[in-house]
LUMDREN-598968 format. One record per residue (C-alpha): residue number from 1; chain; x, y, z. Coordinates in pm, whole numbers, plus 50000, padded with zeros to 5 digits. Layout:
+-----+-------+-------+-------+-------+
!  nr ! kette !    px !    py !    pz !
+-----+-------+-------+-------+-------+
! NUM !     A !     X !     Y !     Z !
...
+-----+-------+-------+-------+-------+
END
This chain:
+-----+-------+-------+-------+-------+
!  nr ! kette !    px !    py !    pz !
+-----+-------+-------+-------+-------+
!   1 !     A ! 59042 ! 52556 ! 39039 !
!   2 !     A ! 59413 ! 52604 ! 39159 !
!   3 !     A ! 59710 ! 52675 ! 39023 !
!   4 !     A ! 59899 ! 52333 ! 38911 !
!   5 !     A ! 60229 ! 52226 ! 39056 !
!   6 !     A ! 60514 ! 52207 ! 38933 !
!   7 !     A ! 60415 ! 52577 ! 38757 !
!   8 !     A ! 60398 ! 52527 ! 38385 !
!   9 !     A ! 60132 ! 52691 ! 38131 !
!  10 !     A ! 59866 ! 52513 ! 37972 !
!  11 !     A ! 59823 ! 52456 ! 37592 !
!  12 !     A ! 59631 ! 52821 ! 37610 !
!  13 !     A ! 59953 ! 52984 ! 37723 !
!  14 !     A ! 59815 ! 53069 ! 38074 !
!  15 !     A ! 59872 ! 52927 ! 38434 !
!  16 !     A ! 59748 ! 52568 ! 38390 !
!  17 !     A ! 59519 ! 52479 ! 38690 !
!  18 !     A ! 59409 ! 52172 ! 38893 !
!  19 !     A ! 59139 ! 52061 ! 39099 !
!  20 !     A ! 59118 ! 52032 ! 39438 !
!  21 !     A ! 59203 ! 51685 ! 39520 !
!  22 !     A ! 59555 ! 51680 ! 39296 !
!  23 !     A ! 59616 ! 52008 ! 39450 !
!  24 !     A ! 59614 ! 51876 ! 39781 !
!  25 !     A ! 59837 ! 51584 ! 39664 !
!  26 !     A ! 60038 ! 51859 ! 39540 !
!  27 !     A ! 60070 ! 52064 ! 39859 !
!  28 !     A ! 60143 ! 51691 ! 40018 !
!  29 !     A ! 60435 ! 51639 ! 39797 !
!  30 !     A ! 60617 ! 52021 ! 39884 !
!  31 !     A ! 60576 ! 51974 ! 40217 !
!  32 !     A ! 60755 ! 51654 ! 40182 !
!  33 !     A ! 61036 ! 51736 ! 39965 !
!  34 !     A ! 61120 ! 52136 ! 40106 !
!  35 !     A ! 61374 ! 52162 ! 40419 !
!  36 !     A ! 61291 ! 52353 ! 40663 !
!  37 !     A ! 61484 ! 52697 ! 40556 !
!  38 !     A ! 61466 ! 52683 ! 40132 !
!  39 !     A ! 61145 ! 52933 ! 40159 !
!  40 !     A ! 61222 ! 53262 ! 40283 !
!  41 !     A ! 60906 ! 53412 ! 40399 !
!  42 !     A ! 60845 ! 53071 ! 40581 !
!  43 !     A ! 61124 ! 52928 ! 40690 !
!  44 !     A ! 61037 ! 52683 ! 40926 !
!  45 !     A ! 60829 ! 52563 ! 40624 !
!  46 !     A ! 60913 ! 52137 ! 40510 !
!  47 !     A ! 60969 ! 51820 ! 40674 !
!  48 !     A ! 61345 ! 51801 ! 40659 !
!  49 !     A ! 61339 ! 51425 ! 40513 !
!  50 !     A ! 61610 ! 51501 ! 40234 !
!  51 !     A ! 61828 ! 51608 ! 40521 !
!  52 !     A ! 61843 ! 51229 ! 40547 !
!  53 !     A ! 61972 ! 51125 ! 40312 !
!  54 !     A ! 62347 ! 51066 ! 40468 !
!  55 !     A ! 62140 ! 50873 ! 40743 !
!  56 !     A ! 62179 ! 50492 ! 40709 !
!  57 !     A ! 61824 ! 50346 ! 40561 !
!  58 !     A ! 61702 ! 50149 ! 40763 !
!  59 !     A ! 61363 ! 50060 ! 40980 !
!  60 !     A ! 61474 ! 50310 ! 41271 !
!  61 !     A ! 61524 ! 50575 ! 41026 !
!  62 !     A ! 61250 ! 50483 ! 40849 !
!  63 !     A ! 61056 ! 50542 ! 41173 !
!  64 !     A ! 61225 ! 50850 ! 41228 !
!  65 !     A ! 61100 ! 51032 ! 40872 !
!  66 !     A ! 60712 ! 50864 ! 40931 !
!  67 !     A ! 60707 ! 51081 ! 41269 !
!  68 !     A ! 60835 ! 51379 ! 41102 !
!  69 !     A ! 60645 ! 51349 ! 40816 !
!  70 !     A ! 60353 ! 51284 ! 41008 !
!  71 !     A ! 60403 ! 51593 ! 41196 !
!  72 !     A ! 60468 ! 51809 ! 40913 !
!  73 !     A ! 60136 ! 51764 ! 40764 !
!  74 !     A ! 59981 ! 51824 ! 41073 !
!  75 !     A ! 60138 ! 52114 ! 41134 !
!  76 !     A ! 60078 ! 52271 ! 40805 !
!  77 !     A ! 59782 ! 52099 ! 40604 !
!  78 !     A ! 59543 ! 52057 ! 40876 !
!  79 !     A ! 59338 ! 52261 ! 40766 !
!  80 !     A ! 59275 ! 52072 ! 40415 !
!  81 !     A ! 59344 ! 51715 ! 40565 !
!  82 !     A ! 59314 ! 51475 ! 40832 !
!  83 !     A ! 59571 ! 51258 ! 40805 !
!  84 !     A ! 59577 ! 50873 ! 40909 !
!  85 !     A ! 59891 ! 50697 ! 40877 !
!  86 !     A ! 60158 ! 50737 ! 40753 !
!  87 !     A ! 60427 ! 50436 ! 40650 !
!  88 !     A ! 60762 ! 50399 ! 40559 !
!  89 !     A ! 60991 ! 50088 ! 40400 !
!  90 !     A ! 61355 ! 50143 ! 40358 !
!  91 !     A ! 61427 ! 49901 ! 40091 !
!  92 !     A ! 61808 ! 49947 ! 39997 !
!  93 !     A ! 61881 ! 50307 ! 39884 !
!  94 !     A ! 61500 ! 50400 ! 39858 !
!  95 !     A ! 61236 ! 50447 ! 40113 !
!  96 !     A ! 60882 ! 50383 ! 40049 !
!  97 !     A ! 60641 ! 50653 ! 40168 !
!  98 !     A ! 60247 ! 50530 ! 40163 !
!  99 !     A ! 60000 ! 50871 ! 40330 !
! 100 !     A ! 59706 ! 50768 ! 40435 !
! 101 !     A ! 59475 ! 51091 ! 40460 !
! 102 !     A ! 59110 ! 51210 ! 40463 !
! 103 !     A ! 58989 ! 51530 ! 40239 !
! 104 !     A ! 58814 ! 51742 ! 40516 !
! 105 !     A ! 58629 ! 51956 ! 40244 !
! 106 !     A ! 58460 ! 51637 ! 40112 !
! 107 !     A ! 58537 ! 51333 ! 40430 !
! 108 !     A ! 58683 ! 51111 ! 40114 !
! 109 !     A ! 59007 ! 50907 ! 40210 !
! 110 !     A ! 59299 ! 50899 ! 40012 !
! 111 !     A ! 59614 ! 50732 ! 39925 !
! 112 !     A ! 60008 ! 50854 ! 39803 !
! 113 !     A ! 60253 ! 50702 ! 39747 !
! 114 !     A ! 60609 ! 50827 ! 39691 !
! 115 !     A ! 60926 ! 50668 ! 39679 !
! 116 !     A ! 61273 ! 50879 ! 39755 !
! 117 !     A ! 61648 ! 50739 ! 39712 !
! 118 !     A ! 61849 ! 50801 ! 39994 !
+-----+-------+-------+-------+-------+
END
């Protein structure tokens, strides 16, 4: 089991937990939404993609965040997953964010999606 993100407590009053799989969605979804230089001990940590959001949305810059999202998980959950594909759709002020990845602890694929407004 591992501790459950966001951090809240279960009905027991302790640390509520996860398993694996939603943890690793979990770990997915802060790398994606931390800029490099919020975490102190790792600053270097995050994709950057809310730095974006002044960026027109459109196909280039949708292209733009599926490299560096892309590289962002394979820089820092390679270890837990093999990822893919990744694709993006800039549909007016929101772009559409579909991960393709593979669990390496267990070889099963999986599927996010996420949506952010820009």
């Amino acid at each position: 089991m591992d501790i459950d993100f966001p951090y809240h407590f279960d009905g027991r009053g302790r640390t509520a937990t996860t398993d694996r799989d939603d943890h690793v969605r979990d770990m997915i979804e802060q790398l994606i939404f931390t800029n490099p230089g919020e975490r102190v001990n790792r600053p270097d940590f995050g994709c950057g993609i809310r730095r974006m959001v002044f960026a027109p949305n459109s196909e280039v810059s949708a292209s733009l965040a599926e490299v560096m999202i892309f590289e962002a998980l394979k820089r820092w959950l390679d270890p837990a997953i093999s990822v893919s594909d990744v694709r993006n759709n800039a549909v007016n002020e929101r772009l559409e964010i579909r991960i393709a990845y593979v669990l390496k602890a267990r070889g099963e694929r999986r599927y996010l999606n996420l949506e952010i407004t820009l």
